[in-house]
Backbone of each chain as ProteinMPNN parsed JSONL, in Angstrom:
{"seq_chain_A": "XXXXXXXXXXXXXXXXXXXXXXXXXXXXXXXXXXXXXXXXXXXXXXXXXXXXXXXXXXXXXXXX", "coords_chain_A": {"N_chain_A": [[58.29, -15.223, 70.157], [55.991, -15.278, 73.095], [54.368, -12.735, 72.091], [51.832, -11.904, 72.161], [50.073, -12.792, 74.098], [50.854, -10.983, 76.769], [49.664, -9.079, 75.477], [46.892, -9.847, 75.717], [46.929, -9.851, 78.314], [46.939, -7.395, 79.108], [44.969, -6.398, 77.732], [43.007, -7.468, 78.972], [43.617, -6.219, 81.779], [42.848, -3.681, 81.473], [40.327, -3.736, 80.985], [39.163, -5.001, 83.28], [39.838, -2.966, 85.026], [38.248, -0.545, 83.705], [35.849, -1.735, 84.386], [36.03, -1.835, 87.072], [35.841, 0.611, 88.031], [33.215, 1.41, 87.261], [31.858, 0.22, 88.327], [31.899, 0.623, 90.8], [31.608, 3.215, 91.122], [29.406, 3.502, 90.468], [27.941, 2.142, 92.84], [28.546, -0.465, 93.369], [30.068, -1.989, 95.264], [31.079, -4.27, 96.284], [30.589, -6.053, 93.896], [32.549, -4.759, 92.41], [34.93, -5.673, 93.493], [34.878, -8.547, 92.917], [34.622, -8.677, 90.417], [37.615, -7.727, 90.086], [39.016, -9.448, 91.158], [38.38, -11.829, 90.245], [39.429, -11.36, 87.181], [41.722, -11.337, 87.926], [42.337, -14.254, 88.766], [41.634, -15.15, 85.746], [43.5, -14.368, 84.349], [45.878, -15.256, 86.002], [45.246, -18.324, 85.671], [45.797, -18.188, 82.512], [48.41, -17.717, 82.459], [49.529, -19.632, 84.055], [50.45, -22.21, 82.832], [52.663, -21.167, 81.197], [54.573, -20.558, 83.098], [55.191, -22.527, 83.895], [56.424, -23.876, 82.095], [58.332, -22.515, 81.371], [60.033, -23.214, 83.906], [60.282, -26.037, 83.332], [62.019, -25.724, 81.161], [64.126, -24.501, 82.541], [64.68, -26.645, 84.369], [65.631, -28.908, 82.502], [67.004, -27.518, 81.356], [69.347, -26.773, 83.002], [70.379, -28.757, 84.133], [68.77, -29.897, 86.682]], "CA_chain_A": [[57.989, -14.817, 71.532], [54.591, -14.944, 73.323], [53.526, -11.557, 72.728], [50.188, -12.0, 72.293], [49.878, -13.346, 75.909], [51.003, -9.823, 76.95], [48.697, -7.718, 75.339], [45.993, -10.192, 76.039], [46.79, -9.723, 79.915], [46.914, -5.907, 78.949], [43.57, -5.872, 77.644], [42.24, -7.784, 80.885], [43.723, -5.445, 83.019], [41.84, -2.363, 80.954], [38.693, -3.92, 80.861], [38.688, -4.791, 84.677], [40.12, -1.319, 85.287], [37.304, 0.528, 83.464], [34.772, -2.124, 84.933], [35.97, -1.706, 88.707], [35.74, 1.825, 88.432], [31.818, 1.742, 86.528], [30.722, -0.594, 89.549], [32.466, 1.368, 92.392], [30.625, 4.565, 90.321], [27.024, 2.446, 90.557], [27.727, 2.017, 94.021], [28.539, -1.956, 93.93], [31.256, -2.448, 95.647], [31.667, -5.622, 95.9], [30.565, -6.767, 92.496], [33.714, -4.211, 91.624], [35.592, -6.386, 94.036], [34.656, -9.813, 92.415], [35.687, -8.441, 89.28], [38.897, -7.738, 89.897], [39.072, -10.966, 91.51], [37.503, -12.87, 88.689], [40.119, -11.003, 86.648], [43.478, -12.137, 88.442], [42.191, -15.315, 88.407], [41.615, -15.392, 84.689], [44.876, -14.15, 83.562], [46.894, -16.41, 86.861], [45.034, -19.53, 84.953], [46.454, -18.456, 81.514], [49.626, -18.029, 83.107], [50.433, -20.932, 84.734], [51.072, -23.368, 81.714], [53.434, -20.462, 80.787], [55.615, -20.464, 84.052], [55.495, -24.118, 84.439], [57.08, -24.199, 80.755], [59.579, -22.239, 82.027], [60.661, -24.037, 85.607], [60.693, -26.89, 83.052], [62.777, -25.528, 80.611], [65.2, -24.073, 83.19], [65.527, -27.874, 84.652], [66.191, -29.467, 81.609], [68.643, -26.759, 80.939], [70.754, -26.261, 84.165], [70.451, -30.006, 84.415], [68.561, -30.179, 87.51]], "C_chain_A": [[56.482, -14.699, 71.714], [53.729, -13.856, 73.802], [51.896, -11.476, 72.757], [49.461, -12.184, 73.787], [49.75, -12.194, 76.546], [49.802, -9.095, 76.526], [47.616, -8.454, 75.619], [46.084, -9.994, 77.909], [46.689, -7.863, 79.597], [45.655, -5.819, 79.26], [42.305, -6.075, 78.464], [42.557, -7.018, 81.372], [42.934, -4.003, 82.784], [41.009, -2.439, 81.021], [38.832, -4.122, 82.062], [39.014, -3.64, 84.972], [38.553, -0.515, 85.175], [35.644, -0.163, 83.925], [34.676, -1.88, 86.354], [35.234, -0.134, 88.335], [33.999, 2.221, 87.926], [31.057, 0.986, 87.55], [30.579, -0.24, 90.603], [31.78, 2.555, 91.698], [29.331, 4.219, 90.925], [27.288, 2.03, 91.906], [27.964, 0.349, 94.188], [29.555, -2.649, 94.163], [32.005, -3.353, 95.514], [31.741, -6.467, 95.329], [32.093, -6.477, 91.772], [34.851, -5.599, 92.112], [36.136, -8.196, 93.438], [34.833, -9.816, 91.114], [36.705, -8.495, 88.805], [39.429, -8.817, 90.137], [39.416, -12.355, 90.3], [39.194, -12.371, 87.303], [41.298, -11.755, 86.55], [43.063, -13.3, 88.23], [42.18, -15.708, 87.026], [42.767, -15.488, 84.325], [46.195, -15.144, 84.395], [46.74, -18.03, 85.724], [46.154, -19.338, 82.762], [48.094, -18.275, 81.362], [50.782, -18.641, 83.458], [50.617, -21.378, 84.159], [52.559, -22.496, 81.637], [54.7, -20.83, 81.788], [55.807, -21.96, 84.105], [56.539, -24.511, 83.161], [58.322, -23.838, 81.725], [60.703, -22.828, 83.099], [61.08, -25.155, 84.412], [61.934, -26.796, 82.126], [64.462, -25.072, 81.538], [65.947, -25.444, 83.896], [65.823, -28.165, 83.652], [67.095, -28.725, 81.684], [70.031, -26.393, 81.718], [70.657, -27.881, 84.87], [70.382, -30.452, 86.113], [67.91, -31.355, 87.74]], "O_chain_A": [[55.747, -14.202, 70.86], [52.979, -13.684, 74.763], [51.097, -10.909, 73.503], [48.455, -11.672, 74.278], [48.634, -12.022, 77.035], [49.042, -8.562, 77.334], [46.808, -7.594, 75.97], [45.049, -10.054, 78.573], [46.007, -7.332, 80.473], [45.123, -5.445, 80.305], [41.252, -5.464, 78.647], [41.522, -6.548, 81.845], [42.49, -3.324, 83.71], [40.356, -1.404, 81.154], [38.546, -3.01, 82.506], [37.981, -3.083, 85.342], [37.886, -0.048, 86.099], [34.586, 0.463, 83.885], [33.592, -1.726, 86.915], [34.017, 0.017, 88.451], [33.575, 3.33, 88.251], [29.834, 1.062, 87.661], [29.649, -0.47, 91.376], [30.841, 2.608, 92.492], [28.536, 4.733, 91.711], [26.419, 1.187, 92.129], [27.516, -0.125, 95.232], [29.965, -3.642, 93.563], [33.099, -3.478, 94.963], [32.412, -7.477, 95.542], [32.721, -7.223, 91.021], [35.434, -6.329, 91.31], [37.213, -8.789, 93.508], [35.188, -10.856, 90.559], [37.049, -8.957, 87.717], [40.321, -9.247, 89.406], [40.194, -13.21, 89.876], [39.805, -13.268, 86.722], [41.778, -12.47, 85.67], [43.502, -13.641, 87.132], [42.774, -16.777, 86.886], [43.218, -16.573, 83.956], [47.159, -15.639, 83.81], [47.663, -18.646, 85.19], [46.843, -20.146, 82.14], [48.806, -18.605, 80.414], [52.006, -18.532, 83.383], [51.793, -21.549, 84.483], [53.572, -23.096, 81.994], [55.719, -21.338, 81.32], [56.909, -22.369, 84.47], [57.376, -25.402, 83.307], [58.998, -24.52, 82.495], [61.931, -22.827, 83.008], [62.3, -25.313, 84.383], [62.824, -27.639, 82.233], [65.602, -25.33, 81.152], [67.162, -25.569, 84.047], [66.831, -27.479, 83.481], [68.162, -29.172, 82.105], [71.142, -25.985, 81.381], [70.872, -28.058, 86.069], [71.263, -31.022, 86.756], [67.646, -31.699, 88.892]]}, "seq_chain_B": "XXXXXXXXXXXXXXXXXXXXXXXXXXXXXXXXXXXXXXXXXXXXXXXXXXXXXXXXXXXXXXXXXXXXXXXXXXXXXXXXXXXXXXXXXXXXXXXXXXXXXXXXXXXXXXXXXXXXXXXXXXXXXXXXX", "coords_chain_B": {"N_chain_B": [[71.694, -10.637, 68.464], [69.417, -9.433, 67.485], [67.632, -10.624, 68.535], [68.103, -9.551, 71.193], [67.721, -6.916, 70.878], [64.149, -7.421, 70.579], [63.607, -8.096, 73.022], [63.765, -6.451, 74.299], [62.523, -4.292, 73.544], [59.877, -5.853, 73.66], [59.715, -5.664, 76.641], [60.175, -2.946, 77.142], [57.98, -2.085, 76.06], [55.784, -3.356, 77.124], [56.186, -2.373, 80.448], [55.446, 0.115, 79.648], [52.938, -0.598, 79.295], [52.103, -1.617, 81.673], [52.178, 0.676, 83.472], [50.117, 2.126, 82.524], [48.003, 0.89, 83.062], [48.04, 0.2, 86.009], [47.029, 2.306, 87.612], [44.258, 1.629, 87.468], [43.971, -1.156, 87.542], [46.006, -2.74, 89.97], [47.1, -4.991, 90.277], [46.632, -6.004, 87.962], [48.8, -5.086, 86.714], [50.542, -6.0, 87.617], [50.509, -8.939, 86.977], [51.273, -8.677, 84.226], [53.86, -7.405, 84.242], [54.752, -10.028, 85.012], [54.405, -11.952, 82.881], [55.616, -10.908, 80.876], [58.089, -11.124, 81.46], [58.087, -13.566, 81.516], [57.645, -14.475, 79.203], [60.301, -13.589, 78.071], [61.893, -14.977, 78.63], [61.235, -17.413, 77.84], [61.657, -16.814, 75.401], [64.645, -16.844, 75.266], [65.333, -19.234, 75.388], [66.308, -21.104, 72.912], [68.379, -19.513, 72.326], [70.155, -20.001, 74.725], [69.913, -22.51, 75.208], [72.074, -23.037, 73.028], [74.111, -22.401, 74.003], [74.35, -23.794, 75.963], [75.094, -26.1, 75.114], [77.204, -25.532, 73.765], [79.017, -25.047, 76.533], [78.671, -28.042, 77.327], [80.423, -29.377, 75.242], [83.252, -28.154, 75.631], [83.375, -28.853, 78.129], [83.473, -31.37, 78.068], [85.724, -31.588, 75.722], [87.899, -30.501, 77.512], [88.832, -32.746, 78.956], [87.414, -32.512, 81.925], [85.439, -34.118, 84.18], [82.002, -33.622, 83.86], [80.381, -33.643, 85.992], [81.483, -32.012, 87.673], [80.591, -29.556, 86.641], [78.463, -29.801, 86.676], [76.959, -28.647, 89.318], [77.573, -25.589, 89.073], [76.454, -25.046, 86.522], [73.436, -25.346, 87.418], [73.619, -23.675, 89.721], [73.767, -21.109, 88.517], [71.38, -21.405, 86.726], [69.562, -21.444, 89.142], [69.833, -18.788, 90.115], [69.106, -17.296, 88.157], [66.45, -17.294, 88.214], [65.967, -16.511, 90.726], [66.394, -14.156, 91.305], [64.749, -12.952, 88.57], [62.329, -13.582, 90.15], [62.638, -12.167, 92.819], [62.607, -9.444, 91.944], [60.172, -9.389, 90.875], [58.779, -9.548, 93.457], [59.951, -7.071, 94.461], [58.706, -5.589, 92.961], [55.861, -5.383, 93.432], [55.884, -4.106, 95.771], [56.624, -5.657, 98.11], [59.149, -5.852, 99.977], [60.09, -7.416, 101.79], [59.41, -10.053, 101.249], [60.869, -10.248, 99.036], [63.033, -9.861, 99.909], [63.106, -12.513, 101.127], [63.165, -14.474, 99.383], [65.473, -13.695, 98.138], [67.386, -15.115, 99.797], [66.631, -17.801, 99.985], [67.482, -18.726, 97.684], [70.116, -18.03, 97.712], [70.841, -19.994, 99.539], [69.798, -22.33, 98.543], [71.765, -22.509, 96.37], [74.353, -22.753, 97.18], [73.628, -25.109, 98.776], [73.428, -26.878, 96.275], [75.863, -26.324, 95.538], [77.423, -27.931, 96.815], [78.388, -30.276, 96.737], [80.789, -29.745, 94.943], [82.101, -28.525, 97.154], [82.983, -30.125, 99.219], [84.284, -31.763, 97.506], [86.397, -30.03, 97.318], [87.107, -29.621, 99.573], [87.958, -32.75, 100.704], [89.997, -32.852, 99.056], [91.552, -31.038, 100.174], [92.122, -32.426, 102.419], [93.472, -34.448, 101.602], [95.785, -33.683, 100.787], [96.834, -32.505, 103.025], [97.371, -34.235, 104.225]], "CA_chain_B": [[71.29, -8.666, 68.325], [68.046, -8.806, 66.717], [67.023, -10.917, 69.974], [67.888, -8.454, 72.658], [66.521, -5.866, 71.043], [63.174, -8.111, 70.521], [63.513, -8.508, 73.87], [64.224, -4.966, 74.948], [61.037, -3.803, 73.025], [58.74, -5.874, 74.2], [59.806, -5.597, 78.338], [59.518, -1.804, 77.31], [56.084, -1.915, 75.765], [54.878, -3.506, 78.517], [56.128, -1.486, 81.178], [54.598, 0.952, 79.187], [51.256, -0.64, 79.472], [51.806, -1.596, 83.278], [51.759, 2.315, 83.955], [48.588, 2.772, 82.289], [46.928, -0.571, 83.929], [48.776, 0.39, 87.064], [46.049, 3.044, 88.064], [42.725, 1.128, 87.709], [44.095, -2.552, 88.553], [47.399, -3.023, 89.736], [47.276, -6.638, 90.171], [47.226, -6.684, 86.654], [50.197, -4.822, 86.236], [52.089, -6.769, 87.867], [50.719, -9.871, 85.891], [51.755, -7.776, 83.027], [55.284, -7.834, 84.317], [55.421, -11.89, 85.358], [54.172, -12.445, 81.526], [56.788, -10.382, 80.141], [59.704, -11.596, 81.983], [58.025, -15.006, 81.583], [57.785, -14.78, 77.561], [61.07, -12.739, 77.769], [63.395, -15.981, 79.231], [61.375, -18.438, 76.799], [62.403, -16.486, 74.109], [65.981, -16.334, 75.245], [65.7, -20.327, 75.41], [67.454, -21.466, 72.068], [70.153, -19.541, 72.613], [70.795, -21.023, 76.175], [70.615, -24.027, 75.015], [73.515, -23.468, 72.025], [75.667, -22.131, 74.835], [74.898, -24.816, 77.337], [75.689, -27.046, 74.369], [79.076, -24.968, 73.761], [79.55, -25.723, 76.946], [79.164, -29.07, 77.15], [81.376, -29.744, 74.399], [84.107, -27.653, 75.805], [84.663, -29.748, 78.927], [84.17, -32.526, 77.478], [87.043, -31.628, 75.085], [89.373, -30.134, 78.031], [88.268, -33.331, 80.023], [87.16, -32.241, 83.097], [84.204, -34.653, 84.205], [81.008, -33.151, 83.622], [79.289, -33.594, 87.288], [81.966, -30.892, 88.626], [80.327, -28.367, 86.22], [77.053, -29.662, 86.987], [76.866, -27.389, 90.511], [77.734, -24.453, 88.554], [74.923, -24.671, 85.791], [72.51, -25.312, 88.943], [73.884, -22.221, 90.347], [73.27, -20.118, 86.822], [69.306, -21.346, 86.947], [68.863, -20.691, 90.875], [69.852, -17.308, 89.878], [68.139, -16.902, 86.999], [64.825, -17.568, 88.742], [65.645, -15.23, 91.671], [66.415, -12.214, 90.408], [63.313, -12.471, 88.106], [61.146, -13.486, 91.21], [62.551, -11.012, 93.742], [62.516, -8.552, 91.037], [58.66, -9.043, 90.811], [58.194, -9.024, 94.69], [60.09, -5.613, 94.924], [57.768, -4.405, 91.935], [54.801, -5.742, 94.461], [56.265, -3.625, 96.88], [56.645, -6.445, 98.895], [60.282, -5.528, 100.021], [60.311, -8.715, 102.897], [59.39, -11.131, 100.473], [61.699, -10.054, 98.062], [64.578, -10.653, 100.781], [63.135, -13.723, 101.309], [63.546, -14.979, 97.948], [67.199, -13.806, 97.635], [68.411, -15.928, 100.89], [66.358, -19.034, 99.589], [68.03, -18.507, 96.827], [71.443, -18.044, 98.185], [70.834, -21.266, 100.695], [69.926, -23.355, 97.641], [72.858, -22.447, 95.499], [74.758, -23.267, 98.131], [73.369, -26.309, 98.537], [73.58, -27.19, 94.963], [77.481, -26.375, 95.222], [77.798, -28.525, 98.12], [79.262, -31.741, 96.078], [81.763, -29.128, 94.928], [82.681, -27.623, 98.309], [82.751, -31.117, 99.381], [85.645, -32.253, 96.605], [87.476, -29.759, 97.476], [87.727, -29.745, 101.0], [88.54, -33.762, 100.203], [91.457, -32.67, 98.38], [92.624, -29.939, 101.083], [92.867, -32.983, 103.857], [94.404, -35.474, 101.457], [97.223, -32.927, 100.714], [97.112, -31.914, 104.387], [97.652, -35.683, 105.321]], "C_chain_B": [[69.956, -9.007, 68.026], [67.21, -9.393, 68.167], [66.859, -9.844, 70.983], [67.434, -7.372, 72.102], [64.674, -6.132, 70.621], [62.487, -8.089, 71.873], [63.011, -7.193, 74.598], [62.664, -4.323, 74.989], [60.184, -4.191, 73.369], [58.943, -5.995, 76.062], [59.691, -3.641, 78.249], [58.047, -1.25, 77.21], [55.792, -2.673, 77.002], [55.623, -3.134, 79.992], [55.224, 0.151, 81.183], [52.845, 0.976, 79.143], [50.792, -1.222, 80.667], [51.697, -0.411, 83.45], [50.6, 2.437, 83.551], [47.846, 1.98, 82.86], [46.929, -0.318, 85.211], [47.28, 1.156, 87.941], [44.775, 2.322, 88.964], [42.969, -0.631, 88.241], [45.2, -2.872, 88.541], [48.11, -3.835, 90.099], [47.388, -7.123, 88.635], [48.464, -6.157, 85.972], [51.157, -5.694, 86.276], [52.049, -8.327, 87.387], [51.611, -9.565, 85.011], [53.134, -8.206, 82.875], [55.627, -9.363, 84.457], [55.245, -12.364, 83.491], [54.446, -12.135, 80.582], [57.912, -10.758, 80.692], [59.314, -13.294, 81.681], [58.567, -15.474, 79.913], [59.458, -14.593, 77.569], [62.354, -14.342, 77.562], [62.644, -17.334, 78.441], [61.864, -18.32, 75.852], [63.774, -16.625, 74.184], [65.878, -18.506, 75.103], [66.404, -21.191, 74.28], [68.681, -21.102, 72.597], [70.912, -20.061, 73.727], [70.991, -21.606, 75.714], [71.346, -24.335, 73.943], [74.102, -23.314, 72.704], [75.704, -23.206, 75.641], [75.482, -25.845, 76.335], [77.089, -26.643, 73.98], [79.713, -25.349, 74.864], [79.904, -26.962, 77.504], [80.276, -29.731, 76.471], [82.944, -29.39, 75.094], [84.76, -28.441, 77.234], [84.687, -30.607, 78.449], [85.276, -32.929, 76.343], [88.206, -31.567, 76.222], [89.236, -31.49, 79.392], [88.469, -33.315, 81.423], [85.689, -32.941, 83.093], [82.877, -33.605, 84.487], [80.25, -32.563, 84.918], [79.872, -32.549, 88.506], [80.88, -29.283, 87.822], [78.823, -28.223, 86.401], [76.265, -28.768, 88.081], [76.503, -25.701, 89.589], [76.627, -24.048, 87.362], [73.645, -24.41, 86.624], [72.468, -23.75, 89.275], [73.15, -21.421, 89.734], [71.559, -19.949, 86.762], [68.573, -21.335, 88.289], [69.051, -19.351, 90.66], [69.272, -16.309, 89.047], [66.615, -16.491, 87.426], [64.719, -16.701, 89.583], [65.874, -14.319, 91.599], [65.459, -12.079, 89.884], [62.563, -12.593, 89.427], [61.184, -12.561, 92.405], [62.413, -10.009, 93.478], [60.717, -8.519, 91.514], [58.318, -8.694, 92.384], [58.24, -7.491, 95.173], [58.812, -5.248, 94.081], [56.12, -3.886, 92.592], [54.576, -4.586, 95.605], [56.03, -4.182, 97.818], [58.047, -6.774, 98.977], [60.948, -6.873, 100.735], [59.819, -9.883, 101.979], [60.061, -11.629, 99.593], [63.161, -10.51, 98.709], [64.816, -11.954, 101.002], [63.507, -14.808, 100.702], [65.175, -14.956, 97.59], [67.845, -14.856, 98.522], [67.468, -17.399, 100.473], [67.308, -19.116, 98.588], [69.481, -18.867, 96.929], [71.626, -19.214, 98.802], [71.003, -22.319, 99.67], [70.795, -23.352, 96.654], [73.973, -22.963, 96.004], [74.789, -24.666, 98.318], [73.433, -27.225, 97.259], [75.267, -26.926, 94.551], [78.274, -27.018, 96.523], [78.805, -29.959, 97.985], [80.321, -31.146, 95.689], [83.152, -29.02, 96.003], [83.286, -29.06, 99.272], [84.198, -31.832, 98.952], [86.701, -30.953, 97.443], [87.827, -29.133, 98.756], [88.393, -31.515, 101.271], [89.481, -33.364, 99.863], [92.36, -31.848, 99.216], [93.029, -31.242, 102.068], [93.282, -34.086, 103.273], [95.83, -34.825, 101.355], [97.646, -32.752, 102.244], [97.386, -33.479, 105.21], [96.93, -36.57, 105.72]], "O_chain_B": [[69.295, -8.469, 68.915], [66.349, -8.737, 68.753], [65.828, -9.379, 71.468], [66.66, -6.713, 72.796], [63.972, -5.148, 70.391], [61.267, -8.07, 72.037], [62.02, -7.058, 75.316], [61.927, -4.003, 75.922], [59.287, -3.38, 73.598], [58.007, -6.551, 76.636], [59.182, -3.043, 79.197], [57.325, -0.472, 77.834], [55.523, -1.946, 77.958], [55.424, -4.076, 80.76], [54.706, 0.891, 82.019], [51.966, 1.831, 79.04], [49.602, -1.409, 80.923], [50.507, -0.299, 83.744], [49.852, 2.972, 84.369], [46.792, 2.477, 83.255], [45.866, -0.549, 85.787], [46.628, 0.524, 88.772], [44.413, 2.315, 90.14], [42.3, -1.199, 89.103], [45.726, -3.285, 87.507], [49.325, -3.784, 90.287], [47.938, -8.122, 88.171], [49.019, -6.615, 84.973], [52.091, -6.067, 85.566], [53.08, -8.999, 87.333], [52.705, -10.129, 84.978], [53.628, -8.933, 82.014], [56.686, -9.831, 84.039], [56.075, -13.125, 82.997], [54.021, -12.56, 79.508], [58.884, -10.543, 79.968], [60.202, -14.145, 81.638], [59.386, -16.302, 79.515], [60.03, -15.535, 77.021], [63.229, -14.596, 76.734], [63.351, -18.339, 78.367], [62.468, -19.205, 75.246], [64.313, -16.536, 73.081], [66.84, -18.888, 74.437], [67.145, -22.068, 74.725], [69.618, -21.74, 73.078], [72.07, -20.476, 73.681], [72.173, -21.77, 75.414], [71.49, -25.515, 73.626], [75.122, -23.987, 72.555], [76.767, -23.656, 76.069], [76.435, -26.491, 76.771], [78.007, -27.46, 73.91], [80.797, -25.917, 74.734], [80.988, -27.185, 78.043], [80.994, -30.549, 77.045], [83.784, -30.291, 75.092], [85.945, -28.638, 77.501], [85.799, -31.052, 78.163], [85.654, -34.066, 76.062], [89.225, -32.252, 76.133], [89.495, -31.235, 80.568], [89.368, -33.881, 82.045], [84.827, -32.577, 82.293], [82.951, -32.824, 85.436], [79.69, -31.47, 85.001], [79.376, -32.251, 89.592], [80.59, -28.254, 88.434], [78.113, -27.218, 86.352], [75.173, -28.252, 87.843], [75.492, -24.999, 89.565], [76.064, -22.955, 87.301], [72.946, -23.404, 86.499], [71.574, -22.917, 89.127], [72.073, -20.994, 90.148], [70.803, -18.978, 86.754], [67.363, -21.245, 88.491], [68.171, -18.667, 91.183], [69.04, -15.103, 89.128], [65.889, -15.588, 87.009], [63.718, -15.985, 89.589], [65.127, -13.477, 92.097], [64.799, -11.139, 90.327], [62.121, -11.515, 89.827], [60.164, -12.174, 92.975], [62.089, -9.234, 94.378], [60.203, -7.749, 92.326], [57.657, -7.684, 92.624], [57.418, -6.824, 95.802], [57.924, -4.594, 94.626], [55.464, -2.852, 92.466], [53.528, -4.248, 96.156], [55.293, -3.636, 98.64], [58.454, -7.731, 98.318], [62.037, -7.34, 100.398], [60.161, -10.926, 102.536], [60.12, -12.802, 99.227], [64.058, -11.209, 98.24], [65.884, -12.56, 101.088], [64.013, -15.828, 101.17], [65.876, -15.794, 97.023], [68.803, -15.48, 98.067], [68.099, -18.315, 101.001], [68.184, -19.906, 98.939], [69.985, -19.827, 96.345], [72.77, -19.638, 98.637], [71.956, -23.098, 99.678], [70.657, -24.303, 95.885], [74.647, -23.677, 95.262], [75.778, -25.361, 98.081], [73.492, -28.438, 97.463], [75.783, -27.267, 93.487], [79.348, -26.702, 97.036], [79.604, -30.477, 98.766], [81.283, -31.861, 95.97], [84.362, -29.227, 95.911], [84.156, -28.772, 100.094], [85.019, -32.317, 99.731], [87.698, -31.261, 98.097], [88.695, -28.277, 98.928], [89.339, -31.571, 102.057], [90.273, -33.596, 100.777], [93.587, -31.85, 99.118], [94.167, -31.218, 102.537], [93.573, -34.981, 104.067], [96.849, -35.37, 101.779], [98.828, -32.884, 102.559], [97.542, -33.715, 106.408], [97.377, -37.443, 106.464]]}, "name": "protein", "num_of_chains": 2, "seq": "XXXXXXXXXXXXXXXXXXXXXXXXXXXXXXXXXXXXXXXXXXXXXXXXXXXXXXXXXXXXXXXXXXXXXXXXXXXXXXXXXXXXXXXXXXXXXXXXXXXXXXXXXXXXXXXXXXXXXXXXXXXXXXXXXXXXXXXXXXXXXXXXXXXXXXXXXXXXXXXXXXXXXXXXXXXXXXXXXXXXXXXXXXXXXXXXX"}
């Protein structure tokens, strides 16, 4: 199973966590903003291969 | 056994580490959750595919042609998919998206048991005359 994937989206979501909140602290709003941003985007990109496996595996398998 | 509770454990640990992510970014929680339900149903993918192979075998022993049972596997993986994906919308708390997903869902299963529904309304109006 691809746990590793998991705790690697974990440890993105901790580190943008404790970065929004150190930029929104320092007053920079919308650097915090582009963070979190920057974030989802990172972890959507390592993602998508993942789900696309899946959709594919589910056609092959329910013989769509 | 050793699967589902493989399984169990890691959709608990990471619920367990969506609550703590949850706080400070909770866009990545709910990654969290798509990339645990995502791993969760690759991992389950062998064993699908010994059962879909059990049941292949099995009509094709009690021969019943294949392309009636084909609807019904269809069905199995439209359902599969929406339950996990309306699942995640509720988690979103995106309650109207989540509805939205079940009646696509429902429409295309539907539609995918339509060659079915099809035979055997054929068979009601050859009996019927």
């Amino acid at each position: 199973m691809d746990v590793d994937l998991i705790f690697r989206i974990a440890a993105i979501g901790i580190l943008v966590a404790v970065l929004n909140q150190l930029l929104v602290r320092s007053g920079r709003e919308e650097q915090a903003m582009m963070t979190t941003l920057a974030g989802l985007v990172v972890v959507l990109m390592m993602m998508v291969r993942q789900i696309s496996e899946l959709f594919q595996l589910i056609k092959t398998l329910f013989g769509f | 056994m050793g699967q589902v509770m493989q399984i169990t454990l890691v959709c608990v640990v990471t619920a367990l580490l969506a609550a703590a992510v949850r706080k400070g970014a909770p866009e990545a929680a709910l990654l969290l959750g798509l990339a645990a339900a995502v791993a969760a149903l690759l991992a389950l993918s062998e064993s699908l595919r010994s059962l879909m192979d059990f049941f292949a075998e099995l009509t094709a022993r009690a021969g019943v042609p294949n392309e009636l049972f084909i609807p019904l596997y269809k069905t199995v993986g439209i359902a599969l998919v929406v339950k996990v994906g309306s699942g995640l919308c509720k988690d979103a708390g995106a309650a109207a998206l989540a509805s939205a997903v079940e009646i696509a869902g429902a429409v295309c299963a539907l539609l995918a048991a339509l060659p079915l529904l099809q035979k055997a309304m054929d068979v009601l109006l050859e009996l019927m005359g």
